[in-house]
DSSP file (Angstrom, degrees, kcal/mol; ACC not computed):
  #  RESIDUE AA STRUCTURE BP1 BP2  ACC     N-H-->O    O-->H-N    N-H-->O    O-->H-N    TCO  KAPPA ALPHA  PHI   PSI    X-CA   Y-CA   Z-CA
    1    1 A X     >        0   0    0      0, 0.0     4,-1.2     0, 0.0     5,-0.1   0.000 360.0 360.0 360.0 -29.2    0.2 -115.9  -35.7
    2    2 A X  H  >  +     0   0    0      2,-0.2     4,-1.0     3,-0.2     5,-0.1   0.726 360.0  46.4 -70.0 -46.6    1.7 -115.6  -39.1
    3    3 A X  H >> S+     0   0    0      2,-0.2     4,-3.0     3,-0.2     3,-1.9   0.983 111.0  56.2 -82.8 -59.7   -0.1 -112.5  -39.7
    4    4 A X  H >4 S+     0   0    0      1,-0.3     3,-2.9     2,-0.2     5,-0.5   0.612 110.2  41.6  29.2-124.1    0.9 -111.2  -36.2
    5    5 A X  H 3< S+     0   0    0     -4,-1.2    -1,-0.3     1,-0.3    -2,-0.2   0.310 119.1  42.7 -17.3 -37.7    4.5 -111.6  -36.7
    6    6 A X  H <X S+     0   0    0     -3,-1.9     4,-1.8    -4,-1.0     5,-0.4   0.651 110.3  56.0-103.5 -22.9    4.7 -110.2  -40.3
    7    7 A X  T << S+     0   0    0     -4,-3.0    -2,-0.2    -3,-2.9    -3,-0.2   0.442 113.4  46.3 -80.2   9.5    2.2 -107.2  -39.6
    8    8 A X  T  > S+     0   0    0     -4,-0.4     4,-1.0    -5,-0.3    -1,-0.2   0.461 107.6  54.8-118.4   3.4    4.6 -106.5  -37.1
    9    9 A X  H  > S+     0   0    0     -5,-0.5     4,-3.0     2,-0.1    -2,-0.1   0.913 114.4  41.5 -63.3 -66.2    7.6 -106.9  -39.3
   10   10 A X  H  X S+     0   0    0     -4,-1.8     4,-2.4     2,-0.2     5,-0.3   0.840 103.3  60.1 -62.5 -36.9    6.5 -104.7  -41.6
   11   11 A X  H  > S+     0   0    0     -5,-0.4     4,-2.8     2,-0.2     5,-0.2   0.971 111.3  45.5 -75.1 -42.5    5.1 -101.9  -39.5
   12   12 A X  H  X S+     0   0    0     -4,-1.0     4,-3.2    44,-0.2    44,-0.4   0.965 110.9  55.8 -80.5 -25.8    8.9 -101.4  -37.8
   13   13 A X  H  X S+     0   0    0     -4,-3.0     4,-1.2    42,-0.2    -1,-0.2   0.822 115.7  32.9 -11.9 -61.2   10.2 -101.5  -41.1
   14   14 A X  H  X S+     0   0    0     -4,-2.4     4,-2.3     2,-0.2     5,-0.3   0.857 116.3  54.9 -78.4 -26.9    8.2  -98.9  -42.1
   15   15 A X  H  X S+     0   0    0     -4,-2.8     4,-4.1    -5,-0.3    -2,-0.2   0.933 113.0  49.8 -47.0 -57.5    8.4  -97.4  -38.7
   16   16 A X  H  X S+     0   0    0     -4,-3.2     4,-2.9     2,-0.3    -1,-0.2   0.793 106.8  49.8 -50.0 -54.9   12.2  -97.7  -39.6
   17   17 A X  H  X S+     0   0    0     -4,-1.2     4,-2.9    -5,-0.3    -1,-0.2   0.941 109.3  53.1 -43.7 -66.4   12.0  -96.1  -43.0
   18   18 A X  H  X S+     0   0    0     -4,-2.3     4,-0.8     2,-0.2    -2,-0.3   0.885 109.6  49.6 -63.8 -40.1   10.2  -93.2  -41.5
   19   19 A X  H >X S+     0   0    0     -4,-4.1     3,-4.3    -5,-0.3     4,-2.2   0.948 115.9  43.8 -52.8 -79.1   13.1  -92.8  -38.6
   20   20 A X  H 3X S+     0   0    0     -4,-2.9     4,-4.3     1,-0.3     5,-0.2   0.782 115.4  41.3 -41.3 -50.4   15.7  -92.8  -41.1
   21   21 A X  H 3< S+     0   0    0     -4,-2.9     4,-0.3     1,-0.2    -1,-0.3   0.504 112.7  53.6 -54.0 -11.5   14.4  -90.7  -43.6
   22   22 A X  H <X S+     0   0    0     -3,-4.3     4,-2.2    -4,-0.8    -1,-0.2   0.787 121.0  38.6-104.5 -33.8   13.0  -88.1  -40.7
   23   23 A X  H  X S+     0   0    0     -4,-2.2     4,-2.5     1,-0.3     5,-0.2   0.996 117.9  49.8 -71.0 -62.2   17.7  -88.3  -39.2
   24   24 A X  H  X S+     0   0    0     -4,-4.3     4,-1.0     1,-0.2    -1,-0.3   0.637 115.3  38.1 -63.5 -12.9   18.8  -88.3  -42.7
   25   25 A X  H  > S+     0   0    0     -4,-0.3     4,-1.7    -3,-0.2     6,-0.3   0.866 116.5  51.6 -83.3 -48.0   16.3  -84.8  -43.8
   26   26 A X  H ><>S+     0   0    0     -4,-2.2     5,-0.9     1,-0.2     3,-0.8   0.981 117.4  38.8 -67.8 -54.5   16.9  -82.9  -40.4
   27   27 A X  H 3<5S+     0   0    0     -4,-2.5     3,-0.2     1,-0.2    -1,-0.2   0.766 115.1  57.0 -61.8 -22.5   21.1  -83.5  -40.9
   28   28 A X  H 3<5S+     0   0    0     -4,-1.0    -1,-0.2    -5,-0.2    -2,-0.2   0.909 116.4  33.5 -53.6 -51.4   20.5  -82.8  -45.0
   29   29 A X  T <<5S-     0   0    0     -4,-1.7    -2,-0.2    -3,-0.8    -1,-0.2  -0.140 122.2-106.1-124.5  16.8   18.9  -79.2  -44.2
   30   30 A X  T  >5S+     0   0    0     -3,-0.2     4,-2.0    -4,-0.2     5,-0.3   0.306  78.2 135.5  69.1  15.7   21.3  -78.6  -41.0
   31   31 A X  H  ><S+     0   0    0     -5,-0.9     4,-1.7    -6,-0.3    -4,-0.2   0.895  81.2  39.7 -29.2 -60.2   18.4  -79.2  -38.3
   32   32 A X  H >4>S+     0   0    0     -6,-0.2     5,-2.7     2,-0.2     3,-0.5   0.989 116.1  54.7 -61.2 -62.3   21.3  -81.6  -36.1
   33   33 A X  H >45S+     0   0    0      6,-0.3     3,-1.9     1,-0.3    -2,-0.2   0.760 105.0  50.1  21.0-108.0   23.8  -79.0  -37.1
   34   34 A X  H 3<5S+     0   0    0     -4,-2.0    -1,-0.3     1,-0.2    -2,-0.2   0.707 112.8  46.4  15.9 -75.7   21.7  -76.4  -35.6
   35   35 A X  T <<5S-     0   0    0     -4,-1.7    71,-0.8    -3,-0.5    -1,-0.2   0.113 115.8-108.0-110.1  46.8   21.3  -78.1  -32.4
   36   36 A X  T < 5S+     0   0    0     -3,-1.9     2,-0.3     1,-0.2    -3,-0.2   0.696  72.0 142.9  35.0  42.2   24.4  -78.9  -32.0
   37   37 A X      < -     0   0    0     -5,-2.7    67,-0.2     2,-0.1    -1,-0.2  -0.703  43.3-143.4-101.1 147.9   23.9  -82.7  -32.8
   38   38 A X        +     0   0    0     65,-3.7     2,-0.4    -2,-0.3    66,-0.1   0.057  59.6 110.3-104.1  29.0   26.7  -84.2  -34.7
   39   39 A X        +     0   0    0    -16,-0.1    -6,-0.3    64,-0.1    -7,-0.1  -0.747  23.0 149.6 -99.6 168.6   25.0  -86.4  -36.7
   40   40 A X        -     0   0    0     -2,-0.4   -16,-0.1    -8,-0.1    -1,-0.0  -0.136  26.6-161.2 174.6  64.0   24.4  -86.4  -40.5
   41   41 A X        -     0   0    0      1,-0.1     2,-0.3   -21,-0.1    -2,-0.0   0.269  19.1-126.8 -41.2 176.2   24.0  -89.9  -42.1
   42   42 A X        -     0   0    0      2,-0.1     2,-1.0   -14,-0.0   -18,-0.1  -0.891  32.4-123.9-122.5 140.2   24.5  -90.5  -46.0
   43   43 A X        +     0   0    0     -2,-0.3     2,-0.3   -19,-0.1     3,-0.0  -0.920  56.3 144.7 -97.4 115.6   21.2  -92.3  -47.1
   44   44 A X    >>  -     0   0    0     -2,-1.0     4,-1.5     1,-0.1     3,-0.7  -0.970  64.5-106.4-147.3 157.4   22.5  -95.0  -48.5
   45   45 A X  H 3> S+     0   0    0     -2,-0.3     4,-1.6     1,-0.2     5,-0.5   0.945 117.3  49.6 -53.7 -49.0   21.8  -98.7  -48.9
   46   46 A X  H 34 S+     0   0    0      1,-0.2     4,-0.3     2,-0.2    -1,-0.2   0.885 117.3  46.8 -57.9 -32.6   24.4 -100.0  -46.4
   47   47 A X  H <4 S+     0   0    0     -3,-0.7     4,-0.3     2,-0.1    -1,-0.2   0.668 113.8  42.1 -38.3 -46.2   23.0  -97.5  -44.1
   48   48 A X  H >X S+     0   0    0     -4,-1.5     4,-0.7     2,-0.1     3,-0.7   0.902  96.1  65.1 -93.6 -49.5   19.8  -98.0  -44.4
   49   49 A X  H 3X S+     0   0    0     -4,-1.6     4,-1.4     1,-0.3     5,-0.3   0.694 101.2  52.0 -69.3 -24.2   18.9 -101.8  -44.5
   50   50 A X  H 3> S+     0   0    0     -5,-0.5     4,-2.9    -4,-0.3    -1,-0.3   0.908 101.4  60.8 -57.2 -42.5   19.9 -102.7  -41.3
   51   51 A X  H <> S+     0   0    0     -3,-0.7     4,-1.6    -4,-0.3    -2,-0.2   0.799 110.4  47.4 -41.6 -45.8   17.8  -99.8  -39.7
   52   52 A X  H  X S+     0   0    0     -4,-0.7     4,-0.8     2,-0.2    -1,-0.2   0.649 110.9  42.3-102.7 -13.7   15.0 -101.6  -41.2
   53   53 A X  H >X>S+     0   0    0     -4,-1.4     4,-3.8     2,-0.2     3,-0.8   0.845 121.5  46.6 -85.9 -47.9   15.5 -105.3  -40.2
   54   54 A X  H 3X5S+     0   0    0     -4,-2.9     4,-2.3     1,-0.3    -2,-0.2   0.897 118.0  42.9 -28.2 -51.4   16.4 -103.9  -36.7
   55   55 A X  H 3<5S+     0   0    0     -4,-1.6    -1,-0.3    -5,-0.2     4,-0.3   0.842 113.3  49.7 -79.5 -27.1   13.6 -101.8  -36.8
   56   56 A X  H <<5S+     0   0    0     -4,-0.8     3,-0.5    -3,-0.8    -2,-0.2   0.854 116.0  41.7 -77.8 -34.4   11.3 -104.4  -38.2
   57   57 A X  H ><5S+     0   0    0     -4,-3.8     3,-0.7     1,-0.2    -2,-0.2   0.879 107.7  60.1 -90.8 -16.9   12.3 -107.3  -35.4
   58   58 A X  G ><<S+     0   0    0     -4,-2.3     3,-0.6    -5,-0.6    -1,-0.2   0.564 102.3  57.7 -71.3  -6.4   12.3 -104.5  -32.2
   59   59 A X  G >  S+     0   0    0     -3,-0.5     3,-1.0    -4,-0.3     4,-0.4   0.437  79.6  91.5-111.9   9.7    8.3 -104.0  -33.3
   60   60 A X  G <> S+     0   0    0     -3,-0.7     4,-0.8     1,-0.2    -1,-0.2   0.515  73.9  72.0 -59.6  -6.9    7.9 -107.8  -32.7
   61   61 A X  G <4 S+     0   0    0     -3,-0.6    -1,-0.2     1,-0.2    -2,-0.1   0.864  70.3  70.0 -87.2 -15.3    7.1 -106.6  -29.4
   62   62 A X  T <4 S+     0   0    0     -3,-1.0     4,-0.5     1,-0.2    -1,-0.2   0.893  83.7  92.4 -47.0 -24.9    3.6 -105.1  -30.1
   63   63 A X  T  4 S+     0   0    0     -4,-0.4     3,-0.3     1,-0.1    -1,-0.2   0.884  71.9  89.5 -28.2 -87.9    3.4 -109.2  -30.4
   64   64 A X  S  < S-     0   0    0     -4,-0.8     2,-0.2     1,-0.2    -1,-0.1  -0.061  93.3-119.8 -96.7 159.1    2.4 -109.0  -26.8
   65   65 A X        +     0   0    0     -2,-0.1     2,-0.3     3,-0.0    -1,-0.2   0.079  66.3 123.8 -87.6  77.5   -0.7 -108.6  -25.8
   66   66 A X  S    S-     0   0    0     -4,-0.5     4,-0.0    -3,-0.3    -1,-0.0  -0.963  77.6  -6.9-127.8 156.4   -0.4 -104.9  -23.6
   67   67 A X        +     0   0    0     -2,-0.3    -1,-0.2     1,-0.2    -2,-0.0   0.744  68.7 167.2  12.5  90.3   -2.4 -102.1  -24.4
   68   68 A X  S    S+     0   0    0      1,-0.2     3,-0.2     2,-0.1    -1,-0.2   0.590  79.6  48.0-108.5  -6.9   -4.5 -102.9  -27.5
   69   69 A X  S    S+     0   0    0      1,-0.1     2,-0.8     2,-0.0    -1,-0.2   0.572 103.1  69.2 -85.6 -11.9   -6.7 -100.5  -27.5
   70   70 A X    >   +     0   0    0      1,-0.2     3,-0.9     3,-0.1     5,-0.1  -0.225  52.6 160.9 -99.0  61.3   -4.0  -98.0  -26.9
   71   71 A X  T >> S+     0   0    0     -2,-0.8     4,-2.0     1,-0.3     3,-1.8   0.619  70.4  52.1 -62.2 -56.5   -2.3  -98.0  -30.0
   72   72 A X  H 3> S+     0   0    0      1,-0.3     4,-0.7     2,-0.2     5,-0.3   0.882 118.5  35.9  14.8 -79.4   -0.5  -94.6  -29.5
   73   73 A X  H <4 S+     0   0    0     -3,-0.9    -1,-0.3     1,-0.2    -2,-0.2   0.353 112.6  60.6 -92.6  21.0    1.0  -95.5  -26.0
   74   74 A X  H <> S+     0   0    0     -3,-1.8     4,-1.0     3,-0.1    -2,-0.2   0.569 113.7  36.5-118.1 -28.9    1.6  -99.1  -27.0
   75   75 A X  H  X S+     0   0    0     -4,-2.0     4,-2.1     3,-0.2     5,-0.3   0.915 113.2  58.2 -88.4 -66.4    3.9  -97.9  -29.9
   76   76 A X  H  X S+     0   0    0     -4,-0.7     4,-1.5    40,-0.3    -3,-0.1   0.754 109.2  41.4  21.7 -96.6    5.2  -95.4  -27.9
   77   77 A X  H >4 S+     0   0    0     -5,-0.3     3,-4.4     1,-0.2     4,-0.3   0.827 112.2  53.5 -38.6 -89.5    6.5  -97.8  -25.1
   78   78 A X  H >X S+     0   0    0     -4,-1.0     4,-1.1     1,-0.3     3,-0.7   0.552  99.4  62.0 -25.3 -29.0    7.8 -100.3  -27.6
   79   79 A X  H 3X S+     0   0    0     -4,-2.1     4,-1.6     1,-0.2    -1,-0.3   0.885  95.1  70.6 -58.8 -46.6    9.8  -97.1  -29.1
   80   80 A X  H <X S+     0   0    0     -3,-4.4     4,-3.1    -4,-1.5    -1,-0.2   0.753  93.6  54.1 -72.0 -42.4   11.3  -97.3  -25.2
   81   81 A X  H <> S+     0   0    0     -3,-0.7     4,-1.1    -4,-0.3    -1,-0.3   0.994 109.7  36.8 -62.5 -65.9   13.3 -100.5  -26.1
   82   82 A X  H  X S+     0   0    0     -4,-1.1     4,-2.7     1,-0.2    -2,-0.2   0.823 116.3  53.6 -81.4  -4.5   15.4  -99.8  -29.1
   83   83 A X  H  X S+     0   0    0     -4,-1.6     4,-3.2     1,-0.2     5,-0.2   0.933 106.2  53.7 -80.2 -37.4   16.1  -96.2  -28.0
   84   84 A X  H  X S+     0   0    0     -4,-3.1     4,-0.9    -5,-0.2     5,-0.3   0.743 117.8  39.6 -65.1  -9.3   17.4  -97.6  -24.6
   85   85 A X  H  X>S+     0   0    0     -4,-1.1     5,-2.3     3,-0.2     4,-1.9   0.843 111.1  51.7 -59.2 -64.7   19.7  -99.8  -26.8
   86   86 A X  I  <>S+     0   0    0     -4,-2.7     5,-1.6    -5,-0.2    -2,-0.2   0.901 119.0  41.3 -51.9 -36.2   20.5  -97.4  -29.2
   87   87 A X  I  <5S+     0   0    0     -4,-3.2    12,-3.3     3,-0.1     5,-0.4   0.876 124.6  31.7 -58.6 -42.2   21.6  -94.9  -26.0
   88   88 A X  I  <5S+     0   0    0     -4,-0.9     4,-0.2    -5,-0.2    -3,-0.2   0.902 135.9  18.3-114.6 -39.2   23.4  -97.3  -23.7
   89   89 A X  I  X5S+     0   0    0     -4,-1.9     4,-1.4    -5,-0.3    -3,-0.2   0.869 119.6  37.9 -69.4 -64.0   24.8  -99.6  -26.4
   90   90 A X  I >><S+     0   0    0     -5,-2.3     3,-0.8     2,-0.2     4,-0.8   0.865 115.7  58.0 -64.4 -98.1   25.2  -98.7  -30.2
   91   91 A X  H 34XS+     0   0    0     -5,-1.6     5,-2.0     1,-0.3     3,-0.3   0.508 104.8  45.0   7.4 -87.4   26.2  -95.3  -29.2
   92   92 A X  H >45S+     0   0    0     -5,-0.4     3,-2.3     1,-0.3    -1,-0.3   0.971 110.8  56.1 -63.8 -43.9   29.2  -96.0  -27.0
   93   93 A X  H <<5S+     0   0    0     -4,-1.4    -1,-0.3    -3,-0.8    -2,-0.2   0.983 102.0  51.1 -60.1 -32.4   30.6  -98.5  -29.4
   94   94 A X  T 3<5S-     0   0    0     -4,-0.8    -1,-0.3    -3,-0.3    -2,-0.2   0.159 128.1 -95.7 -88.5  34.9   30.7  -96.1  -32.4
   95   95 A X  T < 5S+     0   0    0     -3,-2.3    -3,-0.2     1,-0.2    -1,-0.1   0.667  95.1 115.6  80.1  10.8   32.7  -93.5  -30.0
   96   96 A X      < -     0   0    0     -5,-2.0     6,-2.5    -6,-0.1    -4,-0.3   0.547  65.1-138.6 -81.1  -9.2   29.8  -91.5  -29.0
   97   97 A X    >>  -     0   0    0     -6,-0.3     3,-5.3    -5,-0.2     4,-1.5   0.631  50.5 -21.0  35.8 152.3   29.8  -92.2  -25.4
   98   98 A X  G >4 S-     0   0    0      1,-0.3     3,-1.2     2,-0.2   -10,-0.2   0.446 135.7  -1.6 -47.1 150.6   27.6  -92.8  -23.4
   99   99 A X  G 34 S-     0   0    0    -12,-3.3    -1,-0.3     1,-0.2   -11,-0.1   0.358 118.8 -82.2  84.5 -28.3   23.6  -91.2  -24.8
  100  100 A X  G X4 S+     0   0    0     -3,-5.3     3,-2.2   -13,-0.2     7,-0.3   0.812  88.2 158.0  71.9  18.2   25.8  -90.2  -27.7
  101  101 A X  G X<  +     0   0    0     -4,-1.5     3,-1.3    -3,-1.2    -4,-0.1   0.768  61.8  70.4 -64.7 -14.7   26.6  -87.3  -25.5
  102  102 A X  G 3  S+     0   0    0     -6,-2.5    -1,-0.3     1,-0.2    -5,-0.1   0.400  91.1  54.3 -82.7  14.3   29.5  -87.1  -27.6
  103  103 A X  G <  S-     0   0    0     -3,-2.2   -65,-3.7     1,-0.3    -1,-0.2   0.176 129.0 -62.2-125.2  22.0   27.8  -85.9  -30.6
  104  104 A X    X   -     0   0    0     -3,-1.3     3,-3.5   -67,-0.2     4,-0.3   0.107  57.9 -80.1 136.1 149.2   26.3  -83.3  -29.0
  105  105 A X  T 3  S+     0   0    0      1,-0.2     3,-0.3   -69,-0.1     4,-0.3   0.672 113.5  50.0 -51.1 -31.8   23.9  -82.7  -26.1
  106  106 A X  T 3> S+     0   0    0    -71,-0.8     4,-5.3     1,-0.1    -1,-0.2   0.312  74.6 110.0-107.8  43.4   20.5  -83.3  -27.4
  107  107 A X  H <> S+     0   0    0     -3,-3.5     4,-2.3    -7,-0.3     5,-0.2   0.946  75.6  51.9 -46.9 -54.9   21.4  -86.4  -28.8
  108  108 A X  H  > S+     0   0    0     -4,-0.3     4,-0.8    -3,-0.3    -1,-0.2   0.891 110.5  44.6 -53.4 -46.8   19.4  -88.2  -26.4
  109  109 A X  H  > S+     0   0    0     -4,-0.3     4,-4.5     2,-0.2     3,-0.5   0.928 109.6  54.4 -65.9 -38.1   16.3  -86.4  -26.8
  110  110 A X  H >X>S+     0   0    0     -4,-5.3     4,-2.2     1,-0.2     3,-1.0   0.969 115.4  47.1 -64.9 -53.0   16.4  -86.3  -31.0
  111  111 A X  H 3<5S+     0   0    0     -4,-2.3     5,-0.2     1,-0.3    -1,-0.2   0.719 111.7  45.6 -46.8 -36.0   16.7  -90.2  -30.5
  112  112 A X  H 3X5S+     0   0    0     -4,-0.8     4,-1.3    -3,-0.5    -1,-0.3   0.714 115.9  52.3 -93.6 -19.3   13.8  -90.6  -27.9
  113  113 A X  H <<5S+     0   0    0     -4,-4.5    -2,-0.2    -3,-1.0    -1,-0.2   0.979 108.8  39.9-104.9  -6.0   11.8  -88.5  -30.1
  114  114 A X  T  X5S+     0   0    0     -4,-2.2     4,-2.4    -5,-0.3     3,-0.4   0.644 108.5  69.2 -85.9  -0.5   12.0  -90.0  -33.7
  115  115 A X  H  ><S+     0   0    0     -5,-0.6     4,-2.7     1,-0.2     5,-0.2   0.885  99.8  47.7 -78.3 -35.0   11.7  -93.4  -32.0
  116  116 A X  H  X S+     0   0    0     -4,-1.3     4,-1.0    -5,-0.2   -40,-0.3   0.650 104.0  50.5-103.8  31.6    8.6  -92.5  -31.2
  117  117 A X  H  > S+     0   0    0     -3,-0.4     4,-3.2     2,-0.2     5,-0.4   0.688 122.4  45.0 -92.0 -58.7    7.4  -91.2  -34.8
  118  118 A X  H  X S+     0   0    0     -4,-2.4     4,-3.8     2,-0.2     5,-0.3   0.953 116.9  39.2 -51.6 -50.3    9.1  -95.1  -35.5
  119  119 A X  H >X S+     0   0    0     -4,-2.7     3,-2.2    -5,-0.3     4,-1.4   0.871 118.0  53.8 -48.5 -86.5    7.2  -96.9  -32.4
  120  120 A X  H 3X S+     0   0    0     -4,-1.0     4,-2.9     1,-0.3     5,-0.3   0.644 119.6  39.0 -16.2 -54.3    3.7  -94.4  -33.5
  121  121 A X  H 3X S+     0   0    0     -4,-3.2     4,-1.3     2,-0.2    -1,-0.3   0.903 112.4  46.0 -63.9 -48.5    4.2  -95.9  -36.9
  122  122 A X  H <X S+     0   0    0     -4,-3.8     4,-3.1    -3,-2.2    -1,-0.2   0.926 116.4  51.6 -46.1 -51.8    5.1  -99.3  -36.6
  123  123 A X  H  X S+     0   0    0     -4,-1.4     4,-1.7    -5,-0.3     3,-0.5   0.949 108.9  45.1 -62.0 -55.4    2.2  -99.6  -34.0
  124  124 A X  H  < S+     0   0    0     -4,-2.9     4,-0.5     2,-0.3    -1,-0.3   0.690 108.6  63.9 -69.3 -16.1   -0.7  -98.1  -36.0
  125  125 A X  H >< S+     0   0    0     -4,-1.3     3,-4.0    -5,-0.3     5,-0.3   0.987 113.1  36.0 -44.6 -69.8    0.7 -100.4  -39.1
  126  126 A X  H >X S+     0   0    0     -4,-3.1     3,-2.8    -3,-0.5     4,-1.6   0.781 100.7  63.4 -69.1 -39.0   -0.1 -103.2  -37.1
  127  127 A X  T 3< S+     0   0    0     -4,-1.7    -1,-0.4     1,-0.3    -2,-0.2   0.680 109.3  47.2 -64.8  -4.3   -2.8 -102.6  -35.4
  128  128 A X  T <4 S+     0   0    0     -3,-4.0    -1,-0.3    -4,-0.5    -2,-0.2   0.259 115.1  52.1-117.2  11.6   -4.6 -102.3  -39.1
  129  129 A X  T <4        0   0    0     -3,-2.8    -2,-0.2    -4,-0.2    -3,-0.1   0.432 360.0 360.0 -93.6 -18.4   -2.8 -105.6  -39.9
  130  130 A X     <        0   0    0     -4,-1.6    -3,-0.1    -5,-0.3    -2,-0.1   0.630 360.0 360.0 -80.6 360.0   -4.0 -107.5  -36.9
């Protein structure tokens, strides 16, 4: 269980790593900008480390035991969890409203789709941990 639980620590971590680094490069090189998204994070430690325990305890769901041969659509889903959080929660507290619509309209889609370069990642970590 031990490996479990920490090959799935680590895989949203990294999942997590790879998200950030994929927000902060498209808002660096004016990609958000561009599509009228208002974000553009600083990578920075205070930034960052939360991202990665957050993202490292939200892939504690690959824990259970759904699609395990479908590693792909198993991170995928799990991606489904912290983006509906990040949308319906996080968002409207930092003044985005709800979605983040206030930081431009295809906030919601750039969110759903590097959560699921993080979910993709996280899962295939683990599945070569398990």
């Amino acid at each position: 269980m031990i490996r479990k639980i920490s090959g799935a620590f680590t895989g949203g971590a990294i999942g997590a790593f790879i998200d950030s680094f994929n927000i902060w490069v498209l808002g660096q090189i004016g990609v958000t900008a561009m599509l009228g998204i208002g974000l553009r994070p600083q990578f920075t430690a205070p930034w960052l480390y939360p991202r990665l325990v957050w993202g490292g305890l939200w892939a504690m769901l690959l824990i259970v035991p759904l699609f395990r041969q479908k590693t792909a659509l198993r991170g995928i889903l799990m991606s489904l969890v912290p983006t509906t959080m990040m949308l319906v929660m996080v968002f409207p507290e930092m003044g985005l409203g709800l979605m983040g619509l206030k930081a431009g309209l295809l906030t919601p889609l750039l969110v759903l789709l590097l959560n699921f370069v993080y979910g993709l990642a996280a899962s295939f970590w683990y599945k070569n941990c398990v």
